[in-house]
C-alpha positions as CSV (number, residue, x, y, z in Angstrom):
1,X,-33.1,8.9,63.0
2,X,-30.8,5.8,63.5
3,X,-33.4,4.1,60.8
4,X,-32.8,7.0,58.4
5,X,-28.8,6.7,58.6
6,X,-29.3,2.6,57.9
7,X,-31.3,3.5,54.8
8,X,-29.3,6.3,53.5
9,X,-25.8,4.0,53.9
10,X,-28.1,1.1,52.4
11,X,-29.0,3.5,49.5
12,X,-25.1,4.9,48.8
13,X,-24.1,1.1,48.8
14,X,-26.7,-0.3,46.3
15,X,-26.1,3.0,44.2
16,X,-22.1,1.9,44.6
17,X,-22.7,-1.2,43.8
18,X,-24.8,-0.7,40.7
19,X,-22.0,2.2,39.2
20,X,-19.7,-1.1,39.4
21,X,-21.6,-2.8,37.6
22,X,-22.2,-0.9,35.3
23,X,-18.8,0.8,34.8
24,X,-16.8,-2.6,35.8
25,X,-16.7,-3.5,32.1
26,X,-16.3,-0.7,30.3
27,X,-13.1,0.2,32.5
28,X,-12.3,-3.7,31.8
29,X,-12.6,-3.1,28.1
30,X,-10.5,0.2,28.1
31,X,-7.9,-1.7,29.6
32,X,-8.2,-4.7,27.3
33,X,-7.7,-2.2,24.4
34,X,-4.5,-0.5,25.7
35,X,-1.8,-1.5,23.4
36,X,2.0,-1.9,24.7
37,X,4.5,0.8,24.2
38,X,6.9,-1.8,22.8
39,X,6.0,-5.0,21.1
40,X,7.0,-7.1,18.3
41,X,4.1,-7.3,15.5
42,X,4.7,-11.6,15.7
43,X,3.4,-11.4,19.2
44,X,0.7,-9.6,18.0
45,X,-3.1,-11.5,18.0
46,X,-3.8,-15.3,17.1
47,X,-2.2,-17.8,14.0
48,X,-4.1,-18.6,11.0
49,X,-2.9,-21.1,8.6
50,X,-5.5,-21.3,6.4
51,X,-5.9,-25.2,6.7
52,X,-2.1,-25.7,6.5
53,X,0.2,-26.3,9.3
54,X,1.4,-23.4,11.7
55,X,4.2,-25.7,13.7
56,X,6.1,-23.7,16.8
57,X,4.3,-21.6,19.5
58,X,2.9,-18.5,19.4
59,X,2.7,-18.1,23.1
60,X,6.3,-16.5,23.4
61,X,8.2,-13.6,24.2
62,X,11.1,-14.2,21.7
63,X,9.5,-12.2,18.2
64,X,9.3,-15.6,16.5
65,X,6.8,-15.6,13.9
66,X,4.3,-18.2,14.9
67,X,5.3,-20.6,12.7
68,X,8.7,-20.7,13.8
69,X,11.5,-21.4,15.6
70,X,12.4,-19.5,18.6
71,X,14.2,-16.6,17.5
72,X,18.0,-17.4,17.3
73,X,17.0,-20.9,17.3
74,X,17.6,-23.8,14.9
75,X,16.1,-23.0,11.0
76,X,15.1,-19.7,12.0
77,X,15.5,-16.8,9.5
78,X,15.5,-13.1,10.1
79,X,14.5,-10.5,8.1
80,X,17.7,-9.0,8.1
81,X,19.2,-12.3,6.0
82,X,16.5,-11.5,3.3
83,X,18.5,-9.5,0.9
84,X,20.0,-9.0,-2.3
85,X,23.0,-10.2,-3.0
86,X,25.9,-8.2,-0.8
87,X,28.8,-8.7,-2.5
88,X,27.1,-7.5,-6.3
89,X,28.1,-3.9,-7.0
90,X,25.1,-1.5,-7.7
91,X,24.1,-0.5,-11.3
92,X,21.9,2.6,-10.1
93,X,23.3,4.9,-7.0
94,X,20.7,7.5,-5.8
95,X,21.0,9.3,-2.7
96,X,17.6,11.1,-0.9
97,X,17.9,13.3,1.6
98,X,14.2,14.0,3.9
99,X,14.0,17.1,5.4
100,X,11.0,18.6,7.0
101,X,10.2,22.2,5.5
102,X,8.2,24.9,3.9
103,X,8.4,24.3,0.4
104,X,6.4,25.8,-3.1
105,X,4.9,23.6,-5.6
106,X,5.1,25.2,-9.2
107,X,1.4,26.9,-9.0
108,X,3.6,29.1,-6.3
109,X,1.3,27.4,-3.4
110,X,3.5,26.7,-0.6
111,X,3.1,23.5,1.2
112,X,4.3,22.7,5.3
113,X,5.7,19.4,4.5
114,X,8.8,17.1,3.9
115,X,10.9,16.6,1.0
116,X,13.3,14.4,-0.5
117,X,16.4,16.5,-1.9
118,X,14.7,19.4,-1.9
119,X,11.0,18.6,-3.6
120,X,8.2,17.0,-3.3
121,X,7.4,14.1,-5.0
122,X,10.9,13.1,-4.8
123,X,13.1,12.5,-8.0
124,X,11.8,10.2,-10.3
125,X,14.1,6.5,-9.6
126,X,14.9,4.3,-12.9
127,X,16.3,1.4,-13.5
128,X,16.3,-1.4,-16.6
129,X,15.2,-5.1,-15.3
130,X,17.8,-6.9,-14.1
131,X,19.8,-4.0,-12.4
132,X,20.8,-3.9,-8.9
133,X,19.4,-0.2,-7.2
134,X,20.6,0.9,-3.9
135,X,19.3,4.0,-2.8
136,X,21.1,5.8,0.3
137,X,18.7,7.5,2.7
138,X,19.7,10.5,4.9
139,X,17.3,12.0,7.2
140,X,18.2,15.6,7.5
141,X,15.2,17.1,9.3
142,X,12.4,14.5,9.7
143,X,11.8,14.6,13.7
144,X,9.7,11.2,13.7
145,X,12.8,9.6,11.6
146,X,11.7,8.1,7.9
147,X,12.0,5.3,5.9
148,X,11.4,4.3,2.7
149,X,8.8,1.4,1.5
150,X,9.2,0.5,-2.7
151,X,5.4,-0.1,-3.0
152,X,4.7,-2.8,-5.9
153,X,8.1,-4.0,-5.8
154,X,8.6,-7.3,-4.6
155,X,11.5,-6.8,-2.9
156,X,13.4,-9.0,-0.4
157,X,12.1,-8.4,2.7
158,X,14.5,-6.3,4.5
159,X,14.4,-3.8,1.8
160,X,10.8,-3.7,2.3
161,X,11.1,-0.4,4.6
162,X,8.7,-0.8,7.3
163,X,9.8,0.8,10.8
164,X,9.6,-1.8,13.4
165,X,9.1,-4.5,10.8
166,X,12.0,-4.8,8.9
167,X,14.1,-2.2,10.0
168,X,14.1,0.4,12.8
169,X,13.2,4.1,11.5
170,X,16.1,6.5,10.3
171,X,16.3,9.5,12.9
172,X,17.7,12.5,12.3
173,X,21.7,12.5,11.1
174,X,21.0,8.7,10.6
175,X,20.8,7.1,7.2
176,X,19.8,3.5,5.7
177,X,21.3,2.1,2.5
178,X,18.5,0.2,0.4
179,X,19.6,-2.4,-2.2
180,X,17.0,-4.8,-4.8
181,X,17.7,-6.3,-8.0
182,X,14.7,-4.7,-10.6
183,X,13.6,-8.1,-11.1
184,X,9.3,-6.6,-12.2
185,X,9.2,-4.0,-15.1
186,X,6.6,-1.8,-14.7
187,X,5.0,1.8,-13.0
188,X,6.0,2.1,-8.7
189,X,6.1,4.3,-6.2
190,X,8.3,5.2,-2.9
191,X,7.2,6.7,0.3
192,X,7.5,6.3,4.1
193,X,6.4,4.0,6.2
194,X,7.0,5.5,9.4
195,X,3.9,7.7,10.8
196,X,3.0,7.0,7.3
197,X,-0.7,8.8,7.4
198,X,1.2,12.2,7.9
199,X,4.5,11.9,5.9
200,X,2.9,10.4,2.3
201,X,0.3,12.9,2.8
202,X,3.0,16.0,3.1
203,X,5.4,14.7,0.9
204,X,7.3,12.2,1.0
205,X,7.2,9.9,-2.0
206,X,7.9,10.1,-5.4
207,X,7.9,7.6,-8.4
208,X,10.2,4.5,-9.6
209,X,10.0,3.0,-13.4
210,X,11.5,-0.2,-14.4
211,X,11.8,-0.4,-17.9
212,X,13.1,-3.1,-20.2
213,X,16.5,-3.3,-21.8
214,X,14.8,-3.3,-25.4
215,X,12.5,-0.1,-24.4
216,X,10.9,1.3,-27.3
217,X,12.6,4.6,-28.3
218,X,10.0,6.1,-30.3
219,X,7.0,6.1,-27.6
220,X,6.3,9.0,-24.9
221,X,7.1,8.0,-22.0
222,X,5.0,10.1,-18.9
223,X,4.9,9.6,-15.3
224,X,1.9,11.6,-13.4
225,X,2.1,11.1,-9.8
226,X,-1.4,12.4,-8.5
227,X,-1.4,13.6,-5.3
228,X,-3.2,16.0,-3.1
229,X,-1.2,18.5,-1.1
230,X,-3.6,20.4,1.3
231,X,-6.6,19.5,-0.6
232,X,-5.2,21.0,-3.9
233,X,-4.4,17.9,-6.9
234,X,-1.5,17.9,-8.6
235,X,-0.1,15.3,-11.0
236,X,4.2,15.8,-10.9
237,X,3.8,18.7,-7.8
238,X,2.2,20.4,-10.8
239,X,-1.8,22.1,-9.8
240,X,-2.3,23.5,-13.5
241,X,-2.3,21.3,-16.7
242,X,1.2,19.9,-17.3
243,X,2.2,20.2,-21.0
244,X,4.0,17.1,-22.2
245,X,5.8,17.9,-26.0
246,X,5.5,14.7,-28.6
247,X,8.8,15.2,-30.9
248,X,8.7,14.4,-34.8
249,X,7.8,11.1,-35.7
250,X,6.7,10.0,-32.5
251,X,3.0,8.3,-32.2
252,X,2.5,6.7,-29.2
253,X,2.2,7.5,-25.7
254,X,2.9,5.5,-22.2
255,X,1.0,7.6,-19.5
256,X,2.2,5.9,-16.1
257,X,-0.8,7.1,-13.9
258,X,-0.1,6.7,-10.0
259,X,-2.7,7.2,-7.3
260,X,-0.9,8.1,-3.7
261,X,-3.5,9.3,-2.1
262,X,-6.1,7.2,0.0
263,X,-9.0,6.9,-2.2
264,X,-9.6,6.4,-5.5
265,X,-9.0,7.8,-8.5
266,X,-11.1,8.5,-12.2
267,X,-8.9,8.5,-14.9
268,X,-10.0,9.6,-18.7
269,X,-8.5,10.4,-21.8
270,X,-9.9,13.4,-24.7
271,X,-9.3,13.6,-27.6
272,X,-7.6,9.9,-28.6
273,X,-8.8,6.0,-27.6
274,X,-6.5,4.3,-25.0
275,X,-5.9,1.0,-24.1
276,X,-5.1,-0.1,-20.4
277,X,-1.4,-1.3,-20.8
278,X,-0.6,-2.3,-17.1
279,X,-2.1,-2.4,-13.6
280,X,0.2,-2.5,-10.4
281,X,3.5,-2.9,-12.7
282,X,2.3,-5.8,-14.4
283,X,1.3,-5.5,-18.4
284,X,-2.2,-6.8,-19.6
285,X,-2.8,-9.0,-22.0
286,X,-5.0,-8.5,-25.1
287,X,-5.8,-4.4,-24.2
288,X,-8.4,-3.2,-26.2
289,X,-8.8,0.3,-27.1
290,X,-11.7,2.1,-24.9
291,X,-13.4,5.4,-25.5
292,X,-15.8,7.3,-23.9
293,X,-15.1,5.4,-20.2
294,X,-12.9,5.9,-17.5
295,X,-10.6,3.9,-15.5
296,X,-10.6,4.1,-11.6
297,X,-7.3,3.6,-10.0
298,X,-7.2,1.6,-6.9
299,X,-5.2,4.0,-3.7
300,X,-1.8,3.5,-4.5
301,X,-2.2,1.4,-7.2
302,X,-1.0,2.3,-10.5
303,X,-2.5,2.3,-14.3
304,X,-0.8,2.2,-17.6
305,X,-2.5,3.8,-20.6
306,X,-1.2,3.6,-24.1
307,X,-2.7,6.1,-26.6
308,X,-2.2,6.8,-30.2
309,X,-1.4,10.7,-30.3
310,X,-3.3,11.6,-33.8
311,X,-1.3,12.0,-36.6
312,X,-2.8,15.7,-38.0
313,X,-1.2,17.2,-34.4
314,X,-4.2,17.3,-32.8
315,X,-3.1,17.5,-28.9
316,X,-4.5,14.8,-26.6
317,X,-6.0,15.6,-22.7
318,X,-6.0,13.1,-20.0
319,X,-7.8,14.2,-17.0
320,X,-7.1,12.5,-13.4
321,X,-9.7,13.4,-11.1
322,X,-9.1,17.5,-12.1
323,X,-5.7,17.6,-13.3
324,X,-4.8,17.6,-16.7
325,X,-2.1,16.2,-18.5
326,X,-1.7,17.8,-22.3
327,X,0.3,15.3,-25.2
328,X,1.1,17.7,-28.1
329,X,0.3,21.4,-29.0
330,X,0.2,23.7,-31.1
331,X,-2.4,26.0,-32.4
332,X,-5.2,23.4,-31.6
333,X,-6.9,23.4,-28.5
334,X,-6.7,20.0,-26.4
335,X,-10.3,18.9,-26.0
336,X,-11.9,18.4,-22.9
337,X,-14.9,16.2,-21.7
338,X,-16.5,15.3,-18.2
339,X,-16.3,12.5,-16.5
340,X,-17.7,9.3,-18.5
341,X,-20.6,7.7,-17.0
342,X,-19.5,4.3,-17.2
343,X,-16.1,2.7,-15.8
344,X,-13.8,-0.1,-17.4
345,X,-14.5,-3.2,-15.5
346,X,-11.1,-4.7,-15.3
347,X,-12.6,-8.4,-14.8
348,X,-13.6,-8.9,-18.2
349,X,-11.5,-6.4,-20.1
350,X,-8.4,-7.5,-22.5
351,X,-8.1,-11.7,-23.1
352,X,-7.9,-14.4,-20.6
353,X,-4.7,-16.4,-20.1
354,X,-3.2,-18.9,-18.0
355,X,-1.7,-19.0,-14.7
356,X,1.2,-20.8,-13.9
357,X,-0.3,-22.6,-11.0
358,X,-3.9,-24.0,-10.5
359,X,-6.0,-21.4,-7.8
360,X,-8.3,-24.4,-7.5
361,X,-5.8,-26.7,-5.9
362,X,-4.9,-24.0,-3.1
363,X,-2.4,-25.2,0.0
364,X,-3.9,-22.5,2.4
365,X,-7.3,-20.6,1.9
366,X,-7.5,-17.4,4.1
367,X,-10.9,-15.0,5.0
368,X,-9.9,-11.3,5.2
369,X,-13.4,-9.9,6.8
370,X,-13.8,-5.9,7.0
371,X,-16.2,-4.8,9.5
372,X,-16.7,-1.6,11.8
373,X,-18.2,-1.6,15.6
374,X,-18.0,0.4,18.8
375,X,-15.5,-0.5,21.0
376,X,-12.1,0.8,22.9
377,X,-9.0,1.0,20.9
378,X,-5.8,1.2,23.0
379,X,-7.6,3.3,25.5
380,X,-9.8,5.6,22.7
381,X,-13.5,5.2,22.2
382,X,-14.9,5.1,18.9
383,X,-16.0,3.2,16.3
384,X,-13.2,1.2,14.9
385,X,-12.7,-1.2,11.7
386,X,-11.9,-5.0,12.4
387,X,-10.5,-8.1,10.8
388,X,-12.4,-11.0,10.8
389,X,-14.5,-9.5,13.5
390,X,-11.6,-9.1,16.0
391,X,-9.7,-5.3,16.8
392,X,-6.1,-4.2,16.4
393,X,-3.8,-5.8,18.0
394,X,-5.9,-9.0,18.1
395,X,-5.8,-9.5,14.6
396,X,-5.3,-12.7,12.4
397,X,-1.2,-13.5,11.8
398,X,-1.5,-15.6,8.6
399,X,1.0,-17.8,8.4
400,X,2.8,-19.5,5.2
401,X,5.1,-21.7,3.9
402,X,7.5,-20.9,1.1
403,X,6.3,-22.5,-2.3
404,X,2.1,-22.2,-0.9
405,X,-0.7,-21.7,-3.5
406,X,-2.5,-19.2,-1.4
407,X,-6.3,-18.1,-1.8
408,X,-7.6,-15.3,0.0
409,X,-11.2,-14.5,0.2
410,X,-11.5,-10.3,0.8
411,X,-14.9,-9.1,2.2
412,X,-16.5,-5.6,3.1
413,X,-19.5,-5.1,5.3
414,X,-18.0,-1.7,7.1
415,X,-19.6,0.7,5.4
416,X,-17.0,2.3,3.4
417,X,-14.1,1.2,0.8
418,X,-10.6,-0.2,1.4
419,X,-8.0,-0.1,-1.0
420,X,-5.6,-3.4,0.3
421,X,-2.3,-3.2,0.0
422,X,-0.3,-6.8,0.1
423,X,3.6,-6.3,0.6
424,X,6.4,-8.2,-1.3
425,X,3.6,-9.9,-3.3
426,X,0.7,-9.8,-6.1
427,X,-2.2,-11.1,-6.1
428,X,-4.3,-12.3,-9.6
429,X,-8.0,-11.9,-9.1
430,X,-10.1,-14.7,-9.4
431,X,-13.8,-13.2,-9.4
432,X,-15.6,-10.1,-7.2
433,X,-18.7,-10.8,-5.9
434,X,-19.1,-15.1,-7.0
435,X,-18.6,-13.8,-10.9
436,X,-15.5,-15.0,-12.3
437,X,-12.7,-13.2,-13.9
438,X,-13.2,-13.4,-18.0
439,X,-10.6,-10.8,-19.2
440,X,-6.9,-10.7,-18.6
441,X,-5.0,-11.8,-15.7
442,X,-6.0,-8.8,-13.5
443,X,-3.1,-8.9,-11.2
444,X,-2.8,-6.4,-8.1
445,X,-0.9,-5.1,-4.7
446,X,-3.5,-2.6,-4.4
447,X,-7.2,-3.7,-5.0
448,X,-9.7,-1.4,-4.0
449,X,-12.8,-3.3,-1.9
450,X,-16.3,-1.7,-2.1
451,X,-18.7,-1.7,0.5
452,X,-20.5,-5.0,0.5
453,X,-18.2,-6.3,-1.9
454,X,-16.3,-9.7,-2.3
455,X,-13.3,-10.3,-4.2
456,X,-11.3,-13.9,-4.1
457,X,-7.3,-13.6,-5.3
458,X,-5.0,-15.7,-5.5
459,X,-1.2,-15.7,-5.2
460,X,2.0,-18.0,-4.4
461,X,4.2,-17.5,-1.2
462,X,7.5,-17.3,-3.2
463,X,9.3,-14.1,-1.1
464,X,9.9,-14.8,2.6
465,X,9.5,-12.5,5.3
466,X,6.8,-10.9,7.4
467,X,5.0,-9.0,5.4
468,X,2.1,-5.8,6.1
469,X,-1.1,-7.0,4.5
470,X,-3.6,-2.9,5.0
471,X,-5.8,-0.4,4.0
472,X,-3.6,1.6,1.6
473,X,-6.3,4.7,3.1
474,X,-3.5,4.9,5.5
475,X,-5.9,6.7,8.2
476,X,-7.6,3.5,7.9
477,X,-4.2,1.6,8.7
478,X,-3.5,4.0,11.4
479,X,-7.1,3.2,13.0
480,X,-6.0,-0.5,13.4
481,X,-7.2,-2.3,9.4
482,X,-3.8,-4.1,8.7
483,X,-2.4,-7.9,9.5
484,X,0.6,-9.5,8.3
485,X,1.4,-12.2,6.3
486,X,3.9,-14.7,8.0
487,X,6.4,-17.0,6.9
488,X,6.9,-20.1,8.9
489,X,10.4,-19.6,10.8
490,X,11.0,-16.3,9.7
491,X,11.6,-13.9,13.4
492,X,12.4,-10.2,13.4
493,X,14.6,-8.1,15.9
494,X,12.5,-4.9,15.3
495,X,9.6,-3.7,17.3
496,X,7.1,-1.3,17.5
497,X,7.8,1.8,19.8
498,X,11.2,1.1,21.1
499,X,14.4,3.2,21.0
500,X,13.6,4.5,17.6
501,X,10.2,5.1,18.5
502,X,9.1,2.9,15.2
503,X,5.5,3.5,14.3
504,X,4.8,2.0,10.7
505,X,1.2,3.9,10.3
């Protein structure tokens, strides 16, 4: 009997022993994935300066970016010093007031969402280069607060509107005053970037054009925001075709095409030839007229198409992945076609050009490596994307100086697309996949990276700050696929979680 005890005890130890072994590291890695409540994204996983220097420590409690000095301490910069000038008066005043509410697009369908004074997408923002805009924002309703983030607008950094980056969220009966000189002319958007998977996708964004002083007068000018509410596409909050007019004597049309949503988007035009005027705000050089292909437009990146509108009246359809936009009318019906089988490949379309720096002669060359495994993330297990092989929060901190020729090399082996989104900054593109760029300067913010695809860009540090460098599929951002792009000596106060419960994705 005594024998029997020993063996049994012998038995629950071994089978003790082997559950710890077993179970020792997976509870070890769920507790290496928790993340902190509150943290400051520059303490936030290891430096990378891309060959150049990185100076300072990183091993510090004090939200210094890596490359700098402690924060408060000599030749340290915050973000809050990074903006426009103060004492300028503003040459565009808009007020936008978020509100969470029940509210109708114009097929009747009502949408659970947020708003900005009262719609969704919020009022169109313009403003001629060179202006100063400040926008006033007033959360009303928005329990998670809001913020607003000028996407494609290379703004100074603590304009740039990311909750516990640059500022802390707006909660309700707070507001935040926004101020940026329209330096880029081109097609933008606005939306939040607090809880940003949830409030873009219900609502809150809308559009921002900066035109030029000498715009033309006689061309068409037409913004379509695509964007799905509740799985239904609209382009202006509008699920049926929108009908644009073309008064007398005018031939030409600007359609400003906007993807918001997070993947992307065909567009294709019926009737007429169209050239590619502009990607990401900036205008392309050379654009030849196309026909019979369609252009995919990179999540939130933006496309500008110029088409001739025929002179007999005959109306002219472009179609963005299912909604329709109609130039002209009358008693001719606007022709319709299917999707094109082959795509514009912006690498070799429109003329080649120079740059104003040399991309071969780079001061720091980064590797931006998308990949997917099993693993823990802050306690939750699944399969998760990474960065250079490594998880949110241990992520690469690339880290600049101002005046840096930068190279970036942007892989994919995860098994699905990423659209990258680089704040404050765009990037020209130097060749996908080893095969050089041929056409115009193809110059992004939001460049859409195919499975087992390889793009190299190339930009220069000229706008300080610490800037979000994500998946602009902004469950992908939430699900850990963003870094940041640090300026040496540049600290912030802001943090993630905190009082104002700041949570950028």
């Amino acid at each position: 009997m005594l024998r029997r005890r020993v063996s049994g005890r012998r038995r629950a130890l071994v089978a003790c022993i082997a559950a710890a072994l077993v179970l020792g590291p997976v509870v070890w890695l769920w507790w290496a994935s928790l993340v902190p409540d509150v943290y400051s994204v520059t303490d936030m996983g290891y430096p990378d300066g891309g060959g150049g220097p990185i100076g300072g420590s990183h091993d510090h409690g004090d939200h210094a970016a890596p490359a700098g000095a402690a924060h408060g301490g000599s030749g340290a910069r915050s973000v809050t010093s990074l903006v426009a000038d103060p004492s300028r008066p503003a040459d565009v005043s808009v007020t936008l007031t978020a509100r969470r509410q029940r509210f109708a697009l114009a097929s009747g369908r009502t949408v659970d969402g947020y708003t900005l004074n009262g719609v969704s997408p919020g009022p169109v923002i313009r403003a001629v280069a060179g202006q100063l805009v400040q926008v006033r924002l007033l959360n009303e309703s928005v329990p998670d607060g809001v913020t607003l983030h000028w996407h494609g607008v290379d703004v100074p950094n603590a304009e740039d509107g990311v909750a516990g980056v640059t500022q802390d969220a707006v909660g309700i009966g707070q507001e935040h005053t926004y101020r940026f000189v329209a330096r880029q002319v081109g097609t933008f958007w606005y939306h939040s970037h607090q809880v940003s998977h949830v409030q873009v996708q219900r609502g809150l964004l809308g559009a921002l054009v900066i035109a030029t002083a000498d715009g033309a007068s006689d061309v068409v000018d037409v913004v379509a925001l695509s964007h799905l509410y509740g799985g239904a596409r609209t382009v202006n909050g509008q699920e049926r075709e929108l009908r644009v007019a073309v008064p007398s004597g005018r031939r030409t049309a600007r359609i400003r095409v906007i993807n918001t949503d997070n993947g992307q988007t065909p567009v294709w035009v019926s009737g007429a030839p169209y050239r590619i005027l502009a990607v990401d705000g900036t205008d392309l050089t050379g654009p030849t007229p196309v026909r019979d292909r369609y252009v995919l437009v990179a999540a939130g990146g933006r496309v500008d198409l110029g088409i001739a509108i025929p002179a007999d009246g005959t109306p002219v359809r472009v179609q963005i992945a299912g909604a329709d936009i109609v130039l002209g009318g009358g008693p001719t019906a606007a022709p319709s076609a299917s999707q094109p089988a082959t795509a514009v490949d912006l690498l070799s379309y429109g003329r080649s050009a120079p740059l104003a720096f040399d991309p071969e002669r780079p001061d720091r060359t980064f590797r931006f490596d998308i990949g997917r495994r099993p693993a823990f993330l802050d306690g939750r297990p699944g399969v998760w994307w990474t960065v250079n092989g490594h998880l949110f929060p241990d992520v690469p901190m690339f880290v600049v100086s101002e005046g840096d020729v930068v190279r970036v090399q942007l892989s994919n082996h995860s098994g699905d697309a990423h659209p990258m989104h680089l704040h404050g900054h765009h990037a020209v593109v130097l060749a996908r996949n080893g095969v050089p760029a041929t056409g115009s300067p193809w110059w992004v913010d939001s460049l859409t990276v195919g499975n087992g695809e390889t793009y190299d860009v190339t930009f220069v540090a000229d706008n300080p700050g610490i800037w979000m460098d994500h998946c602009h599929n902004l469950v992908h951002a939430a699900e850990g696929l963003l870094a940041h792009l640090m300026y040496a000596g540049v600290t912030t106060p802001f943090v993630i979680g905190g009082h104002a419960d700041n949570d950028p994705e």
